[in-house]
C-alpha positions as CSV (number, residue, x, y, z in Angstrom):
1,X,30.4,18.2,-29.0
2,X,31.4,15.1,-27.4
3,X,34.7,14.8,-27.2
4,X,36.2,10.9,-27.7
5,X,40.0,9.7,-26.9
6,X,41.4,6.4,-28.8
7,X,44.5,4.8,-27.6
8,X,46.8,3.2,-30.1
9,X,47.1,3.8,-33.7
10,X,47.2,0.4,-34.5
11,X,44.1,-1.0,-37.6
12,X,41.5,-1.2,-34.6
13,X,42.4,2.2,-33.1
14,X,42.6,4.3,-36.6
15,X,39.2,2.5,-37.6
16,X,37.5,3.4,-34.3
17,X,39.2,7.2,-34.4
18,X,37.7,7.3,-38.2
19,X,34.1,6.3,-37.5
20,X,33.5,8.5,-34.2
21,X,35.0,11.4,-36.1
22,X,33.0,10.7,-39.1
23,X,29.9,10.9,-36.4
24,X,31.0,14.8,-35.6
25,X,32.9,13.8,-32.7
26,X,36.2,15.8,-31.5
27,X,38.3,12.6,-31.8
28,X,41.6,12.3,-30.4
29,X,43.9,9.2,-31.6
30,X,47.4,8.9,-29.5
31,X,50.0,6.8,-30.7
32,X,53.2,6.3,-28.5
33,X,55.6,5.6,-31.5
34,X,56.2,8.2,-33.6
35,X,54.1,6.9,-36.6
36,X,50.4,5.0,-36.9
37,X,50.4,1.4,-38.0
38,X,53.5,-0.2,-37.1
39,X,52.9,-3.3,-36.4
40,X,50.4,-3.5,-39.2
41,X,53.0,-2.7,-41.3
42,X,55.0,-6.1,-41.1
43,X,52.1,-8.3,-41.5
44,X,51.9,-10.8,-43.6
45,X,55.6,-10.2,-44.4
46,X,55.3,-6.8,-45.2
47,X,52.2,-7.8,-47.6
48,X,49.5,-6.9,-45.2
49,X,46.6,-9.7,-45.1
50,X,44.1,-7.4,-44.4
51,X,41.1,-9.8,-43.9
52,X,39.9,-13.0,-45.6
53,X,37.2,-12.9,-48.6
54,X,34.9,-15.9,-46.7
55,X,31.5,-15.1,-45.1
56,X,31.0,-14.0,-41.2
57,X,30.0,-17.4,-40.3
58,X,33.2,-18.6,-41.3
59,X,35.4,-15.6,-39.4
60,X,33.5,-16.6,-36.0
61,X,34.3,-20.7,-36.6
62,X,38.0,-20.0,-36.9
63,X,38.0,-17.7,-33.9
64,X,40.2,-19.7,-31.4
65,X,38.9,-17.4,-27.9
66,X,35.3,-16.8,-27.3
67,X,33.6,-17.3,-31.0
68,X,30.2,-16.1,-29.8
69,X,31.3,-12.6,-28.9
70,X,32.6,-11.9,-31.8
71,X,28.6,-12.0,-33.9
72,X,27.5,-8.5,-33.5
73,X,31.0,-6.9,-35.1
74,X,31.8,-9.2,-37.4
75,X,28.6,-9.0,-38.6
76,X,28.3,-5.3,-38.0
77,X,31.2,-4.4,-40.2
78,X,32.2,-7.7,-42.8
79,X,34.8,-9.1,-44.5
80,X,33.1,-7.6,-47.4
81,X,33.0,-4.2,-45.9
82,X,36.5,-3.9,-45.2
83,X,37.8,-4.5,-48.9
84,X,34.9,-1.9,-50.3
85,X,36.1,0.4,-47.3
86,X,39.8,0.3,-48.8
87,X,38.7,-0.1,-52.3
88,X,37.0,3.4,-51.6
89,X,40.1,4.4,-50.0
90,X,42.6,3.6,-53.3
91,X,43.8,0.7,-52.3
92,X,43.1,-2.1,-54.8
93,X,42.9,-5.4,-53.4
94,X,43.7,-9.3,-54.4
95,X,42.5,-12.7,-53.4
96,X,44.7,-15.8,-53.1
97,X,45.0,-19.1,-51.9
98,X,42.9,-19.6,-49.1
99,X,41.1,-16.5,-49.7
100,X,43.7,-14.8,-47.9
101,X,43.0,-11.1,-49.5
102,X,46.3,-8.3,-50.1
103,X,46.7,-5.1,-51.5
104,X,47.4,-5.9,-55.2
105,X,50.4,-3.9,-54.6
106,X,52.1,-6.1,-52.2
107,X,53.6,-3.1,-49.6
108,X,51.4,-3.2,-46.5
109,X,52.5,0.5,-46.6
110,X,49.7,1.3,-48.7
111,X,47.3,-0.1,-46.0
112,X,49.1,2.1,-43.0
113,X,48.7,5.1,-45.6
114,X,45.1,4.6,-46.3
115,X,43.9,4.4,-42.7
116,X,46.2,6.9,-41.7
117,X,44.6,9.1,-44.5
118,X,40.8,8.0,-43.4
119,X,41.6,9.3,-39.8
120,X,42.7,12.5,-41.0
121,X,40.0,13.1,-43.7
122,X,37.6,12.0,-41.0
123,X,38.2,15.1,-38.6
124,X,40.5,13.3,-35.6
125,X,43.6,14.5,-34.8
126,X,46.6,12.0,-34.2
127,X,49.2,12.8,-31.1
128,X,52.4,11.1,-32.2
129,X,55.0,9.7,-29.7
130,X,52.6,10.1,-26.5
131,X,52.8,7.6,-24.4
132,X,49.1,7.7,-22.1
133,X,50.0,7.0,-18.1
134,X,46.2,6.5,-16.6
135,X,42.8,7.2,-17.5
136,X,41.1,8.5,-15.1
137,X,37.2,8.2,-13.4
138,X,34.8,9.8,-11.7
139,X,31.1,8.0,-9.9
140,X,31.5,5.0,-12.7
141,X,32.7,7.1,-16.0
142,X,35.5,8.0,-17.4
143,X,36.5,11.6,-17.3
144,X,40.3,12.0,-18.8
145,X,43.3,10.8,-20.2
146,X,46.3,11.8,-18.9
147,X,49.9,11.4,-20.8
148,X,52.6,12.4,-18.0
149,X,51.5,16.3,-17.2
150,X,49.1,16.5,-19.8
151,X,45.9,15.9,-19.0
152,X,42.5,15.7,-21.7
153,X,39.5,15.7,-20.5
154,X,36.9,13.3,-22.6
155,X,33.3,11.8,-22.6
156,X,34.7,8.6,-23.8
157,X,37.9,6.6,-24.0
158,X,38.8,3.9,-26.2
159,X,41.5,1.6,-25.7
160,X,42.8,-0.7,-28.6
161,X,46.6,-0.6,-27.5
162,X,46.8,-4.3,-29.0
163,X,48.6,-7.1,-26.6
164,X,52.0,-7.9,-26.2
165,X,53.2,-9.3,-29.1
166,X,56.0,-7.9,-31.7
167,X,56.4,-5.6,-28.9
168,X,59.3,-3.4,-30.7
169,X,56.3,-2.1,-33.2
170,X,54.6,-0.7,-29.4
171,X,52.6,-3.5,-28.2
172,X,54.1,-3.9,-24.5
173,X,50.9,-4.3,-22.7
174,X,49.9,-0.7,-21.7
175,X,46.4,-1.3,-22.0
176,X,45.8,-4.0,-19.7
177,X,47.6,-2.4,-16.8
178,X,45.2,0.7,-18.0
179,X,42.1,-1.3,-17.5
180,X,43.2,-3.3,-15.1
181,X,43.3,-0.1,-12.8
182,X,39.4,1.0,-13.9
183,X,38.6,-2.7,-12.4
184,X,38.9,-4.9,-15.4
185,X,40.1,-8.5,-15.3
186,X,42.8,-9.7,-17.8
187,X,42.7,-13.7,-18.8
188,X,46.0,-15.4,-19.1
189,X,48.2,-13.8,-22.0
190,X,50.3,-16.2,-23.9
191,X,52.1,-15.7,-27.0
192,X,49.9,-17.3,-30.4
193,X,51.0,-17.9,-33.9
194,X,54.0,-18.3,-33.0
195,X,57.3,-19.8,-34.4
196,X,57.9,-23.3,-31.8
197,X,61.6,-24.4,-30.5
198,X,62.5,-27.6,-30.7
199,X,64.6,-29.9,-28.8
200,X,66.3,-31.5,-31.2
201,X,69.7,-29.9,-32.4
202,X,70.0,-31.2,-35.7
203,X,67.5,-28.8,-36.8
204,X,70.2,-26.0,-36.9
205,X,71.7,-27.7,-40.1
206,X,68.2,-27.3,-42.0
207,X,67.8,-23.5,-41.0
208,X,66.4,-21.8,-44.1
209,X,65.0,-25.4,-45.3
210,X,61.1,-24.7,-46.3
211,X,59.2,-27.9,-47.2
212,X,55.9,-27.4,-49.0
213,X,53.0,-30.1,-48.9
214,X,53.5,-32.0,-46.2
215,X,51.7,-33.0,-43.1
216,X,52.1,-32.0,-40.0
217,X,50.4,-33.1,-36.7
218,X,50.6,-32.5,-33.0
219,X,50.6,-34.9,-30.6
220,X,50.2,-34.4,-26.6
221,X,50.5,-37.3,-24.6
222,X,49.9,-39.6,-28.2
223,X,46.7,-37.6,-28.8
224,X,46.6,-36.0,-32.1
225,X,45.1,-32.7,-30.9
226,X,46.2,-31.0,-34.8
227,X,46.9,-32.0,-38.1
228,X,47.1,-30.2,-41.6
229,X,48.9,-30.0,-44.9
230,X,51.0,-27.4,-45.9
231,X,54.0,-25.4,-45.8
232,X,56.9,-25.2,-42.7
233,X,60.3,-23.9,-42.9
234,X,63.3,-24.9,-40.1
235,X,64.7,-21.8,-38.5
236,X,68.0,-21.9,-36.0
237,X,66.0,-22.3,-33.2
238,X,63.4,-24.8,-34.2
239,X,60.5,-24.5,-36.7
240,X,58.5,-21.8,-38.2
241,X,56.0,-21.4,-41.5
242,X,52.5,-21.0,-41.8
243,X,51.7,-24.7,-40.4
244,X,53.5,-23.8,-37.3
245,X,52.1,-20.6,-36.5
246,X,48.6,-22.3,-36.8
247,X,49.9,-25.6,-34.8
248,X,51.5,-23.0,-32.5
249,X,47.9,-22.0,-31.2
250,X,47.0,-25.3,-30.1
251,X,49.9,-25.8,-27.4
252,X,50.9,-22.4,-26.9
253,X,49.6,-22.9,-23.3
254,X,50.9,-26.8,-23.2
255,X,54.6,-26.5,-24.0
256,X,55.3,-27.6,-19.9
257,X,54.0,-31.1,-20.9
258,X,56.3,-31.3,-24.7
259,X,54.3,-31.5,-27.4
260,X,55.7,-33.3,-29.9
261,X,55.2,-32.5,-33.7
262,X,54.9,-35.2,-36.2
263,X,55.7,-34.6,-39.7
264,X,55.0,-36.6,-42.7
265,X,57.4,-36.0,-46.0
266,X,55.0,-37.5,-48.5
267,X,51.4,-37.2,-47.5
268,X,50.1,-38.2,-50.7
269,X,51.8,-41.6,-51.0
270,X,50.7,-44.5,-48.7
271,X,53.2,-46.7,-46.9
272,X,53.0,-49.3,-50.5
273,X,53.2,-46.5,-52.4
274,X,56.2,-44.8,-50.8
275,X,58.0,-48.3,-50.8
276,X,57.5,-48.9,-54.7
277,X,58.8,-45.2,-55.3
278,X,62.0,-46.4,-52.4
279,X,62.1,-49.6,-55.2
280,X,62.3,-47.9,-58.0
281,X,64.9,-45.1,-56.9
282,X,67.1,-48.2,-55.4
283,X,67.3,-50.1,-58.2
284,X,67.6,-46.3,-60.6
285,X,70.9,-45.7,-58.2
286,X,71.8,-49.5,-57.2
287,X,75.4,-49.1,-57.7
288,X,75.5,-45.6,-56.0
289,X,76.1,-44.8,-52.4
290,X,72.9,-45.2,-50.4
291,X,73.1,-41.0,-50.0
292,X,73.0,-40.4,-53.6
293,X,69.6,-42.9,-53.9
294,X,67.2,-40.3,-52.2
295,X,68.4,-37.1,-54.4
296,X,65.2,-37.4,-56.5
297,X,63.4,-38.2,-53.2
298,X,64.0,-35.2,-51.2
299,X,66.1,-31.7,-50.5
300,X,69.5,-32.4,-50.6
301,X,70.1,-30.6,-47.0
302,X,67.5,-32.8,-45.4
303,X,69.4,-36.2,-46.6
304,X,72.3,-36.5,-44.1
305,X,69.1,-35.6,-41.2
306,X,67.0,-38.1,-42.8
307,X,69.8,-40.8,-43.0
308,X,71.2,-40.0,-39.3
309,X,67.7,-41.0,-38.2
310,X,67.7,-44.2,-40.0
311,X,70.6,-45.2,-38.3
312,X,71.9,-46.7,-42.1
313,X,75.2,-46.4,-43.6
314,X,75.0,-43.5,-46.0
315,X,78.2,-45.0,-47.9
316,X,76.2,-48.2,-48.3
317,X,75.3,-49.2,-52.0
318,X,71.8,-48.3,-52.7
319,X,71.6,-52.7,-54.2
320,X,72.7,-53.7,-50.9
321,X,69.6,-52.0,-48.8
322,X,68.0,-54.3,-47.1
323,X,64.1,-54.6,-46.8
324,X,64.2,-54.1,-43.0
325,X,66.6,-50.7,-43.5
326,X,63.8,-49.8,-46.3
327,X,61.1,-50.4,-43.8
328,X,63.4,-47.9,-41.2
329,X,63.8,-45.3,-44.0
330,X,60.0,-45.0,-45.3
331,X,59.0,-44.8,-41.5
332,X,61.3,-41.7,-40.8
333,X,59.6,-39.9,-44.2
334,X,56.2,-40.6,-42.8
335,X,57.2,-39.5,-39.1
336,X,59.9,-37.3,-38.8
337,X,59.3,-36.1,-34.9
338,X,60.1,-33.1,-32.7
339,X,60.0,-32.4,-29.9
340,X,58.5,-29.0,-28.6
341,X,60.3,-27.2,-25.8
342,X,58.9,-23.5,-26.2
343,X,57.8,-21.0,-28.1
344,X,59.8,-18.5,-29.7
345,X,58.3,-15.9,-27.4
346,X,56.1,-12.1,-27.5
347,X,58.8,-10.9,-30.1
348,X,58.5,-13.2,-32.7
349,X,54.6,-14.2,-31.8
350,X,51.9,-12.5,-34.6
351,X,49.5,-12.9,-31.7
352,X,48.6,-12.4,-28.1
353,X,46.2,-14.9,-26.6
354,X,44.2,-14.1,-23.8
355,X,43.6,-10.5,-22.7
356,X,40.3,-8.1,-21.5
357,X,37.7,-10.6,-20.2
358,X,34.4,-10.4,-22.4
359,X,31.9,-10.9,-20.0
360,X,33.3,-7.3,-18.6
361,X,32.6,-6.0,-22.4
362,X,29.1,-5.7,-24.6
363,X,29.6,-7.2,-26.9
364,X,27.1,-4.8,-29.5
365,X,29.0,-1.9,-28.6
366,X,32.3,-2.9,-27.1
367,X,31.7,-0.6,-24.4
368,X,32.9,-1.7,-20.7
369,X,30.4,-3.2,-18.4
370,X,31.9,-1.5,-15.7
371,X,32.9,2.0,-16.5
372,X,30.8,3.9,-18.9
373,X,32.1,5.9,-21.6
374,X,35.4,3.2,-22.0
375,X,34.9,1.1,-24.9
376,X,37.6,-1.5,-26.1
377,X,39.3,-3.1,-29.7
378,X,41.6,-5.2,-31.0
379,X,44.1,-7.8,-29.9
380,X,43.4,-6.1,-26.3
381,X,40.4,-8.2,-26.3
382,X,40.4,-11.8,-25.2
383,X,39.8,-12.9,-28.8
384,X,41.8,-14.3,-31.1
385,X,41.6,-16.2,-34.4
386,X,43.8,-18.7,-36.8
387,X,46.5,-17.1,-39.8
388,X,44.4,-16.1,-42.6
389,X,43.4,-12.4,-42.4
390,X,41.0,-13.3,-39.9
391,X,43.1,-11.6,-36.8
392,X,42.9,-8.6,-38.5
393,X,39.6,-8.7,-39.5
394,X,38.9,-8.7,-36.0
395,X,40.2,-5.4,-35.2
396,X,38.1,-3.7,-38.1
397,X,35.4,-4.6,-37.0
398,X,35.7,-4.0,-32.8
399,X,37.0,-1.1,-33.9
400,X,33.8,0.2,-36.1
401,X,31.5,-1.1,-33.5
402,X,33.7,0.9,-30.7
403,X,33.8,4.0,-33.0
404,X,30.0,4.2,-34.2
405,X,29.0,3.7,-30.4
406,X,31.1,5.1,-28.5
């Protein structure tokens, strides 16, 4: 019997553990915290977006790293496959906006449950709280995994520790230093969706503040390089929301040259437009301070901000605005700007960019191009897509192609 070792217990680890056991392999899953699925269990805000109900061809084109490597598993096991695989497991599932797919429950703890179930009912055994030191090799294959004195011997390792992001949940980087050491070369890790900091201060006062349909672009050195509608929300720091995290991945490597994010209050009114609603609200409020005019406008703790910016006396009566200070005000609710200093780091980042280089992996079998028998999954590899379940989808399906081939 072929014995097979998977290392981390994170969705693309318990999927590959399930499917080699389900083959009649002696399957060995180690986890170094003392439970499966941690980080998994705060996705999506504790929701778990498991995967996103749109065909492959649509997984690959919002894959951010290396698209093309991706055909052969995401096509191997679909988006399709992994809601009937947790349908079969008991978990009922839900599409929403964007055909973002949850558990109808909401609790992401019934996804951790059902995977940790299938790699139990499978035949593998889980080691909790192991932390692996090396894998070992002998004339070009592996031959053991070794977890401080312990050593097990295998036919086939594989490694789906995830990257380095959230790395409370276990997600410290193990993996690459393990490849790394078998001869593998690791791309450039940064973190990815990830909340942004901002230079400007006065976005303390707005912490908590979530605006929903408006536009947001990036700009780097003028060039729009991102723009989409949606939702944000202003954190102590800077900015954070699901525009953000998606923004995020377009300068998480480019925050050295200040990106600066653009964002547009009222995306569906044109400059005219905007200026006959400013008409209408000054002459509703004319004898009211200039502060009290923009109530119906926009949320009350953005006011004072959006005033400041104009540079206009908020104590001014709204009838004595003049059509220059409109012209000032309807420009800062088009293009309120900030500018980008960092991001909020690993801790707070849903992703890690960068990681095992693909060319040193097959891509129909995820198995190493340079050691046999060591097979990779997951955020490990140097693949990564946009917020939308599509992340995770990722690691179901390296991990069934590592599992049914290894």
């Amino acid at each position: 019997m072929k014995n097979t070792v998977v290392i981390g217990g994170g969705p693309a680890g318990m999927m590959a553990a399930g499917q080699a056991a389900l083959r009649g392999q002696q399957v060995t899953l180690i986890e170094k915290k003392e439970r499966v699925g941690r980080k998994l269990f705060i996705t999506g805000k504790g929701r778990c977006n498991v995967t996103n109900a749109s065909d492959p061809e649509e997984h690959i084109s919002n894959a951010m790293s290396n698209p093309y490597f991706l055909y052969s598993s995401i096509y191997g096991f679909t988006p399709e496959d992994t809601m009937a695989f947790f349908e079969g497991m008991g978990v009922p599932l839900k599409t929403e906006r964007g055909k973002r797919v949850f558990p109808v429950s909401d609790k992401s703890g019934d996804i951790v449950k059902a995977m940790e179930q299938f790699v139990k009912e499978s035949g593998a055994s889980i080691l909790y709280d192991t932390a692996v030191t090396d894998i070992t090799a002998e004339k070009g294959r592996v031959k053991a995994v070794v977890c401080g004195k312990r050593n097990i011997p295998c036919d086939s390792v594989i490694l789906a520790t995830g990257g380095l992001s959230y790395p409370a949940t276990g997600s410290t980087g193990d993996g690459y230093r393990l490849a790394r050491k078998l001869g593998h070369s690791i791309t450039k890790c940064y973190p990815s969706l990830v909340p942004l900091k901002v230079k400007e201060k006065w976005v303390e006062s707005l912490m908590g503040l979530s605006l929903k349909n408006i536009k947001m672009s990036v700009l780097l050195k003028g060039k729009e390089i991102y723009s989409d509608m949606g939702e944000m929300m202003f954190a102590h720091f800077g900015i954070t929301g699901p525009l953000v995290l998606t923004a995020s991945r377009y300068i998480d490597d480019k925050t050295d040259e200040r990106p600066v994010i653009r964002i547009d209050m009222k995306p569906a009114l044109n400059e005219k437009e905007l200026d006959a609603r400013l008409l209408r609200d000054i002459k509703k409020y004319a004898n009211k301070d200039f502060k009290n005019a923009l109530n119906d406008l926009l949320p009350q703790k953005l006011i004072p901000i959006v005033i400041m910016l104009t540079g206009i006396d908020e104590s001014k009566k709204a009838n004595s605005i003049t059509k220059e200070e409109r012209a000032r005000l309807l420009k800062v609710i088009k293009n309120i700007e900030l500018t980008v200093t960092d991001t909020a780091g690993y801790n707070e980042a849903v992703i890690t960019r960068g990681g095992i280089n693909v060319d040193e992996i097959d891509p129909s079998t995820m198995e190493s191009r340079l050691v046999k028998g060591l097979y990779f999954a997951g955020e490990i590899i140097d693949v990564d897509s946009l917020t939308g379940g599509f992340n995770l989808q990722i690691a179901f399906s390296t991990g069934y192609i590592a599992g049914t081939n290894c």
